[in-house]
C-alpha positions as CSV (number, residue, x, y, z in Angstrom):
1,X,11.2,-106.2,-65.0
2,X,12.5,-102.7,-65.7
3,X,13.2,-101.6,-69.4
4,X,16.8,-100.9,-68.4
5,X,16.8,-104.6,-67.4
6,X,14.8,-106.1,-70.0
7,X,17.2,-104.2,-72.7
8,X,20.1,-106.3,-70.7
9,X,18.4,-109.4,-70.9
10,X,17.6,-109.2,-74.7
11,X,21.2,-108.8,-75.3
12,X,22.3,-112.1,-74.4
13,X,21.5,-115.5,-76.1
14,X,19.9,-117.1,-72.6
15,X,16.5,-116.1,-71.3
16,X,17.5,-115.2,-67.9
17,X,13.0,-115.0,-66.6
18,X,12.4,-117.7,-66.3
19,X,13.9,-118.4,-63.0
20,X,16.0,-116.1,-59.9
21,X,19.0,-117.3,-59.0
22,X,21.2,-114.8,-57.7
23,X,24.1,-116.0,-60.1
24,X,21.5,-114.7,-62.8
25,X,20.7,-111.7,-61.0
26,X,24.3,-110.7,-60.9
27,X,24.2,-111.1,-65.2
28,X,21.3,-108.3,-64.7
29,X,22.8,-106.1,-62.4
30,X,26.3,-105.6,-63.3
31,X,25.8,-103.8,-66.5
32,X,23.3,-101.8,-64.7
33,X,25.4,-100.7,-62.2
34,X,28.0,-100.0,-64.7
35,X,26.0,-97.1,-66.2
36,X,26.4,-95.3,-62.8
37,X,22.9,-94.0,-62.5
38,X,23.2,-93.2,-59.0
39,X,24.0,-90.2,-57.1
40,X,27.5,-88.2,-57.1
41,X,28.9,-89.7,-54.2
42,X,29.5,-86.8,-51.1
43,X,33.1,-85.9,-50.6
44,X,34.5,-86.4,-47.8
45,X,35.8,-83.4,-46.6
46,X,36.1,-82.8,-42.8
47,X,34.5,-79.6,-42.2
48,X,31.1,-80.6,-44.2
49,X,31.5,-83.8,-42.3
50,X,30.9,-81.9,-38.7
51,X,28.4,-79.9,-40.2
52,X,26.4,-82.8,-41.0
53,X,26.5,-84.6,-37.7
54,X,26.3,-81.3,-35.9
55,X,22.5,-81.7,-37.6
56,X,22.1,-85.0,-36.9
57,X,22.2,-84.1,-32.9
58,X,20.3,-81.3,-33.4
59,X,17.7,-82.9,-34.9
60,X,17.8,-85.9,-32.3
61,X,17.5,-83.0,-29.8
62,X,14.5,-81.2,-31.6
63,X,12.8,-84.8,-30.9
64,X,13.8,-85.1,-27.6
65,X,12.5,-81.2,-26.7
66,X,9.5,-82.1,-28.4
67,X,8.8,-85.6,-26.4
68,X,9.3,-83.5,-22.6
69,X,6.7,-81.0,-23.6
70,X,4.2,-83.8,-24.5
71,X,5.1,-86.1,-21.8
72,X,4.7,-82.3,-19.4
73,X,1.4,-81.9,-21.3
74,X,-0.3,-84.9,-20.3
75,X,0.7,-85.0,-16.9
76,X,-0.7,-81.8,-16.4
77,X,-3.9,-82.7,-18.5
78,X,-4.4,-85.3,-16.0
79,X,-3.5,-84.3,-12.5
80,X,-3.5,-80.1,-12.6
81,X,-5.0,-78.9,-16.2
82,X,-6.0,-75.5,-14.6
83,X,-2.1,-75.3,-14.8
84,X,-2.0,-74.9,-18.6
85,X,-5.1,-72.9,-19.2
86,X,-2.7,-70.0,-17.4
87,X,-0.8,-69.1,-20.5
88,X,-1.8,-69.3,-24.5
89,X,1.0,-70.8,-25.2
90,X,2.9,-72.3,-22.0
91,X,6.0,-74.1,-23.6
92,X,6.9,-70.8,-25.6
93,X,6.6,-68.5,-22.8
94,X,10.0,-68.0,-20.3
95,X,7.9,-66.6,-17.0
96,X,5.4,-70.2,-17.3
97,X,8.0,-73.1,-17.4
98,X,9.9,-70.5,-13.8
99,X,7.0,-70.3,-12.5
100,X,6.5,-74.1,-12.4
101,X,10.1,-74.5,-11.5
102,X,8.9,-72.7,-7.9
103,X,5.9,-74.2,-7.3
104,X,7.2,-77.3,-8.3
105,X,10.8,-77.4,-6.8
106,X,10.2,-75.6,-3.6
107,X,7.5,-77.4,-2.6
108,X,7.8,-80.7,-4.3
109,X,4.1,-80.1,-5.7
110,X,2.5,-79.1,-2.5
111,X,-0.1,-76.6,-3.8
112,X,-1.4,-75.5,-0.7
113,X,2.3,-75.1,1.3
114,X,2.7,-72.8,-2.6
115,X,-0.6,-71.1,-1.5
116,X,0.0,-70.1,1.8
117,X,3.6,-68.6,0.6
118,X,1.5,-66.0,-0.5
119,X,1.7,-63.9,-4.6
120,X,4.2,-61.5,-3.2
121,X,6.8,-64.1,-2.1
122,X,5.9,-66.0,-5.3
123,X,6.4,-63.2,-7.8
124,X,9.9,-62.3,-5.5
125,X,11.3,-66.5,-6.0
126,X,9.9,-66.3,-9.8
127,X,11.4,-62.9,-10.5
128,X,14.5,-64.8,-8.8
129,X,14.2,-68.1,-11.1
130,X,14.3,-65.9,-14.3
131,X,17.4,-63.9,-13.7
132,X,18.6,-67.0,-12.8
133,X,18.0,-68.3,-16.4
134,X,19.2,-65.1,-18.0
135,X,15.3,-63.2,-18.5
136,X,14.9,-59.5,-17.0
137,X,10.6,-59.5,-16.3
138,X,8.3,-61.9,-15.7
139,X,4.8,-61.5,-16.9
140,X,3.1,-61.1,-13.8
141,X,-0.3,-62.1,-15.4
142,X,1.1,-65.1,-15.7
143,X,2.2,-65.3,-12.1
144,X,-1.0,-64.7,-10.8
145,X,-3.2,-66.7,-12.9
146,X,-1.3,-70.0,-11.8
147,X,-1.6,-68.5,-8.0
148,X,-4.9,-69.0,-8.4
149,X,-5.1,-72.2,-10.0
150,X,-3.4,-73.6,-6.8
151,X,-6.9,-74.1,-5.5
152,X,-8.3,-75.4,-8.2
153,X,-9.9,-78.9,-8.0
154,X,-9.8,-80.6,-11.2
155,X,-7.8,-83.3,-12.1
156,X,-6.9,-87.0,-10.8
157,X,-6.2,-85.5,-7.2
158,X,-4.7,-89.0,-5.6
159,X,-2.0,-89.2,-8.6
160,X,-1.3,-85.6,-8.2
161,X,1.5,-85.9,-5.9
162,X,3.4,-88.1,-7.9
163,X,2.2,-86.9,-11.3
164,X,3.7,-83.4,-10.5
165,X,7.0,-84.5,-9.1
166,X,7.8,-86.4,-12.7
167,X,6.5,-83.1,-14.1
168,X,9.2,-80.9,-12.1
169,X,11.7,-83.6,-13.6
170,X,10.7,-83.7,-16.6
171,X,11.1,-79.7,-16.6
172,X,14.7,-79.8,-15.7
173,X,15.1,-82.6,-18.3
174,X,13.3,-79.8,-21.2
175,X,15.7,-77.0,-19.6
176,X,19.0,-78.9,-20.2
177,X,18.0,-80.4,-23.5
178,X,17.6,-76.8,-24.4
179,X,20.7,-75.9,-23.2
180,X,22.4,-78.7,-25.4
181,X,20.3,-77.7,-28.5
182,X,21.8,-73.9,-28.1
183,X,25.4,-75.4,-27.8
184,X,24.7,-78.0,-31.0
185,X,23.2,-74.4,-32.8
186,X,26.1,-72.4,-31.7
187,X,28.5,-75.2,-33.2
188,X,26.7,-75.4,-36.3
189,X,26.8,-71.4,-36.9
190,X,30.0,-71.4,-36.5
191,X,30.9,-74.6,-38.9
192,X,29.3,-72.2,-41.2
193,X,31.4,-69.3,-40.0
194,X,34.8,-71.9,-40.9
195,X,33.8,-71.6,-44.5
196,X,32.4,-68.2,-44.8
197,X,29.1,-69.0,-46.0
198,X,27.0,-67.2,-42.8
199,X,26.9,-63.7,-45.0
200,X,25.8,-65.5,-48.2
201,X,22.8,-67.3,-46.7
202,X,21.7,-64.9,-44.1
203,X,21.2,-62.6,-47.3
204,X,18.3,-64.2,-47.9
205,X,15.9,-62.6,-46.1
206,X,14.2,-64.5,-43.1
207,X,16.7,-67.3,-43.2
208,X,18.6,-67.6,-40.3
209,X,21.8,-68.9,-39.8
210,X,20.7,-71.9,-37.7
211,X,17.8,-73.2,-40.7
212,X,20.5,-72.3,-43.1
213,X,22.9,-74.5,-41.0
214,X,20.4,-77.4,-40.8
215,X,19.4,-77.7,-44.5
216,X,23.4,-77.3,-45.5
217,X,23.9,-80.1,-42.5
218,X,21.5,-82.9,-45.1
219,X,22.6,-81.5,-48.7
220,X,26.7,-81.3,-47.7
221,X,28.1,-79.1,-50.3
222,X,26.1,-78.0,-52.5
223,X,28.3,-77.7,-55.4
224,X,28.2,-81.1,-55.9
225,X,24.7,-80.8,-57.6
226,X,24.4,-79.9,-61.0
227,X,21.3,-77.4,-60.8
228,X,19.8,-76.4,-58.2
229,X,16.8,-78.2,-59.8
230,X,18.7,-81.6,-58.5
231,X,18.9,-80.0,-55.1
232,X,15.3,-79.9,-55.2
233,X,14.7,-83.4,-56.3
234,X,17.2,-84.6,-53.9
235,X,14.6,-83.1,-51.5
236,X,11.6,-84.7,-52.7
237,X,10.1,-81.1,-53.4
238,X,10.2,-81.6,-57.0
239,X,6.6,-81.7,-59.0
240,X,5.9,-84.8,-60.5
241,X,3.4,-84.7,-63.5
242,X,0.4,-87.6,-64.5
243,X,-0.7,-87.6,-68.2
244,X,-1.7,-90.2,-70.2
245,X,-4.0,-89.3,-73.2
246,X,-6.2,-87.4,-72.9
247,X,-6.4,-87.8,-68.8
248,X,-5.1,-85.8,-66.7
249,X,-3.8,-86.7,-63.1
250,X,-2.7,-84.3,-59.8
251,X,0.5,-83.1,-60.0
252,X,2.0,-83.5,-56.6
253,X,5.7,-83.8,-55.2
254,X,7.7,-86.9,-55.8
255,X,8.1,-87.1,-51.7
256,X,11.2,-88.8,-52.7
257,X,15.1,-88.5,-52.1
258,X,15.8,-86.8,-48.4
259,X,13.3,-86.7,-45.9
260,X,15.2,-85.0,-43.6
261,X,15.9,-82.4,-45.8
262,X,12.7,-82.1,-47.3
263,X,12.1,-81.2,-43.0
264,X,14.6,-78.6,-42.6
265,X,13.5,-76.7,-45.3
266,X,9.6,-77.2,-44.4
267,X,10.5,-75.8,-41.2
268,X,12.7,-72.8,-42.6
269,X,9.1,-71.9,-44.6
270,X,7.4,-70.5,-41.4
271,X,9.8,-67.3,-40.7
272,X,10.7,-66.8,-44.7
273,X,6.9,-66.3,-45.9
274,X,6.6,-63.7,-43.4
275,X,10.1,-61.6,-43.6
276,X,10.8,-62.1,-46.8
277,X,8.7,-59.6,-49.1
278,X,9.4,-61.9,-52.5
279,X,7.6,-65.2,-51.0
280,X,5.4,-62.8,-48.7
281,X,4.2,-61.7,-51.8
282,X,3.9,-65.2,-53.7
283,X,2.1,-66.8,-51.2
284,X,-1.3,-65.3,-51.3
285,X,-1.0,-65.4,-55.0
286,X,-0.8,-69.0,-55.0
287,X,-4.0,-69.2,-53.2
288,X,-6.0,-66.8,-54.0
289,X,-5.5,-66.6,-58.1
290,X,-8.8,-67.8,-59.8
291,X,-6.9,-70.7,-62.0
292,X,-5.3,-73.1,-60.4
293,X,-5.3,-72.2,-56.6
294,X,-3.2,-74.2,-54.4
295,X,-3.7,-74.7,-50.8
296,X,-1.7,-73.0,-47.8
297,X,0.1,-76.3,-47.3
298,X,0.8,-76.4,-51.0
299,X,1.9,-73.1,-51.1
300,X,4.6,-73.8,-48.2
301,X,5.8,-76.7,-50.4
302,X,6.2,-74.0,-53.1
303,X,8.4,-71.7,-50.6
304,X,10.3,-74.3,-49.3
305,X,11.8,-75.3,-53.1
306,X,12.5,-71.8,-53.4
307,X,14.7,-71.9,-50.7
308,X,16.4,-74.9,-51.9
309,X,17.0,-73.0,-55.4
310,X,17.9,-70.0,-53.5
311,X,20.6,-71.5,-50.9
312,X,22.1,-73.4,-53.9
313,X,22.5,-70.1,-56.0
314,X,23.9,-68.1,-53.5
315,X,26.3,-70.7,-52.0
316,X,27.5,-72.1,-55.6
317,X,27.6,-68.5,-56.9
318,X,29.4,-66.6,-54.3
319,X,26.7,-63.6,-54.6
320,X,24.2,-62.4,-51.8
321,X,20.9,-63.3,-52.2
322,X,19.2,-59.9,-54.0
323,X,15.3,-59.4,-53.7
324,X,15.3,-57.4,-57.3
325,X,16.2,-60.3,-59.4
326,X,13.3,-62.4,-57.6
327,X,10.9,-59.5,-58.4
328,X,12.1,-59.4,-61.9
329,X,11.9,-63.3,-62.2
330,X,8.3,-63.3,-61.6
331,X,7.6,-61.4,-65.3
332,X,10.1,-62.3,-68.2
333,X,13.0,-63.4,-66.5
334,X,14.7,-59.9,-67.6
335,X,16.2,-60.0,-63.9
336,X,18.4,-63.5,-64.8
337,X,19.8,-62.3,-68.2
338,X,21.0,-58.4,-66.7
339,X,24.4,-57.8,-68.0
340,X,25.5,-56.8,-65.3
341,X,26.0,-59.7,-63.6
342,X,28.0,-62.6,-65.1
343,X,27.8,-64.7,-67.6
344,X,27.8,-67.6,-65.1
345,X,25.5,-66.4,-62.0
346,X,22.9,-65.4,-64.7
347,X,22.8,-69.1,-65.8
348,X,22.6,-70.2,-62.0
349,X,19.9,-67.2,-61.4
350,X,17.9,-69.1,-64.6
351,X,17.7,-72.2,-62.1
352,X,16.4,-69.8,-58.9
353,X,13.2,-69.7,-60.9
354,X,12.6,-72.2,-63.6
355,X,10.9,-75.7,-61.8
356,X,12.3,-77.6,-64.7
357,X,10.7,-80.6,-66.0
358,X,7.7,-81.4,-64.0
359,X,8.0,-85.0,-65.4
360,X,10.5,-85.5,-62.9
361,X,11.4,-88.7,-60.8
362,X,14.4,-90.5,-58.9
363,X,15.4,-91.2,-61.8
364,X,16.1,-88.5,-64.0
365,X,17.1,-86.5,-60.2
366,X,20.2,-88.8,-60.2
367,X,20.8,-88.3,-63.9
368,X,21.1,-84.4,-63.1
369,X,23.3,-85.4,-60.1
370,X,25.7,-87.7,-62.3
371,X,26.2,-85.5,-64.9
372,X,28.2,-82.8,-63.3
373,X,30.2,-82.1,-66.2
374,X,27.4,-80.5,-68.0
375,X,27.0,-76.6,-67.7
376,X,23.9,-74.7,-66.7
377,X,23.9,-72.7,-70.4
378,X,22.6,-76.2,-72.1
379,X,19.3,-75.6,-70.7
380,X,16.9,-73.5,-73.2
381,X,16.6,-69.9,-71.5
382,X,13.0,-69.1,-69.9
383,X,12.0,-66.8,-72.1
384,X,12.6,-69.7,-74.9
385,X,9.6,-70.8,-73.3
386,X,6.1,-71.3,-74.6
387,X,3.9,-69.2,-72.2
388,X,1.4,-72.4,-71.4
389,X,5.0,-73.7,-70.9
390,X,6.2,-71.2,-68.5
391,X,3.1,-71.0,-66.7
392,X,3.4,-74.9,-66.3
393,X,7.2,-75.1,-65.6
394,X,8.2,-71.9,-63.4
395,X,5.8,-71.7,-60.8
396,X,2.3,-73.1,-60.9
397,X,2.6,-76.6,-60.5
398,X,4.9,-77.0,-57.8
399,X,7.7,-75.7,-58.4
400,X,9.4,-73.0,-57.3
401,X,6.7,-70.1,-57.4
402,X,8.6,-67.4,-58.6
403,X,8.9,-68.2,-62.2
């Protein structure tokens, strides 16, 4: 039984262990649930409310991209894998999946009828296919490679016929799910457009407006968390710490709260530690300092809390993301106490950086969500800090990496 509980059941005069019956179950959980430790319910609000289904199909779309081009991949594997050793990486490339559409569609998987079409005519119907689909060039490499892999023998030749034909249908299922997916991401952009928050998040550099969308599309509005540290717990991205006398256990994220969330921002990681200079920068000092080196995965975790903080600061604030202040951050903090900016976003700029507790769990992430009414300034300041503290808290356990 949990303390909370155990507290309940020591205030009354009947021992309610020694049996379960739900009658006593309801003695325990009423005054529980009367201390509303849960989560700030989301307000329903109607534009939020698209954005977040808007998500939901583009993320049931993602899934359904991704299950054509393994479904394509073994096919191939099996009846025609000379077919995929044409291009590094097929699925990405526009000139591969048109140059299948010929071969595939004109001749219903005939390889020799395709050979004896000859390159010229095939580069002519390919170069067709793509200005069809809205491309300029195709890579004639490309082209050419696959024209000869029309002879080649490998593969399951008597299931070829068919195997290639639920290839070719499969292709136009992959084609029109992308199709949908750009019409889901051109709904979502402009949900975001509706309540003029496109500027704000693009301002972070190497976010786009579509991973902005979908990690908006799972938090809702994200005024309705305290801190952006909440955001973050709500994410499962928050460090969790293990200490008990004198040992010492690994610190690792709570993996709790949103999984899908947790995913949107995992995959907004992969174009932000490239373009943007501040986590460009923090990346290969997370793994390649002598003390405490964390691994490439556990430096994308890092990354992708930052982005959480980031979003939320930017969004609640009403101020463009500004690379200075997350250089500044990374030293004393001078950046988030400027006088320049207001008294207000220099208390939200104290949460970009600081990971907060690292003792965190579900717990104490729904206590920062349920207490709203409190104001970023009750927090100590950063540079209130210790500097085993700082080194702990803001950035080298977990948390955000810019601290």
């Amino acid at each position: 039984m949990c303390p909370a509980a155990a507290d309940v059941v020591g205030a009354g005069s009947e021992d309610l262990t020694v049996d379960k019956t739900d009658e006593k179950d309801a003695v325990i959980i009423a005054p529980l649930a009367a201390q509303l430790r849960c989560y700030v319910p989301e307000p329903v609000d109607e534009t939020w409310g698209r954005l977040r289904h808007l998500g939901a199909r583009r993320e049931q779309l993602l899934v359904e991209a991704g299950s054509h081009v393994q479904q394509i991949r073994a096919l191939l594997e099996c009846v025609w894998p000379a077919a995929l050793d044409v291009a590094r990486q097929p699925f990405r490339s526009s000139t591969w999946p048109a140059t299948m559409a010929v071969v595939l569609g004109r001749d219903g998987g005939d390889l020799a009828r395709t050979r004896r079409l000859g390159l010229a005519r095939l580069e002519a119907a390919v170069r067709r296919e793509l200005i069809r689909r809205g491309r300029q060039r195709p890579c004639l490499r490309i082209v050419r490679l696959l024209f000869a892999a029309l002879t080649d023998p490998a593969g399951v030749t008597a299931h070829r016929p068919g195997g290639l034909e639920r290839v070719g249908l499969l292709l136009d299922d992959w084609v029109e799910t992308h199709r949908r997916l750009d019409d889901t991401e051109q709904r979502m952009t402009g949900v975001l457009d509706q309540l003029r928050l496109t500027g704000l998040v693009t301002s972070i550099t190497g976010l786009s407006a579509v991973g902005a969308a979908a990690i908006l599309a799972e938090t809702g509005d994200p005024h309705r968390f305290a801190t952006a540290r909440a955001l973050v717990k709500h994410a499962g991205l928050a460090p969790r710490e293990k200490l008990s006398g004198t040992f010492v256990g690994r610190i690792k994220p709570t993996g709790q709260g949103r999984p899908s969330l947790r995913l949107a921002a995992w995959r907004a990681v992969w174009a932000a530690q490239h373009a943007n200079p501040v986590y460009a920068t923090r990346v290969p000092h997370l793994t390649t300092r002598e003390h405490n080196k964390l691994t490439a995965t556990q430096a994308q975790a890092v990354i992708a809390a930052a982005i959480l903080r980031h979003l939320h600061a930017v969004v609640t604030t009403g101020r463009r993301w500004d690379p200075a202040i997350a250089t500044q951050s990374t030293t004393s903090g001078s950046g988030c106490r400027s006088r320049s900016w207001p008294a207000a976003t220099r208390r939200s700029c104290t949460h970009w950086f600081r990971a907060g507790s690292t003792r965190s769990s579900a717990s104490s992430g729904m206590r920062d969500l349920s207490s709203a009414q409190r104001t970023a300034s009750s927090s100590p300041p950063c540079c209130a800090w210790s500097a085993r503290t700082r080194e702990r808290l803001a950035g080298d356990q977990w948390s955000s990496g810019l601290g």
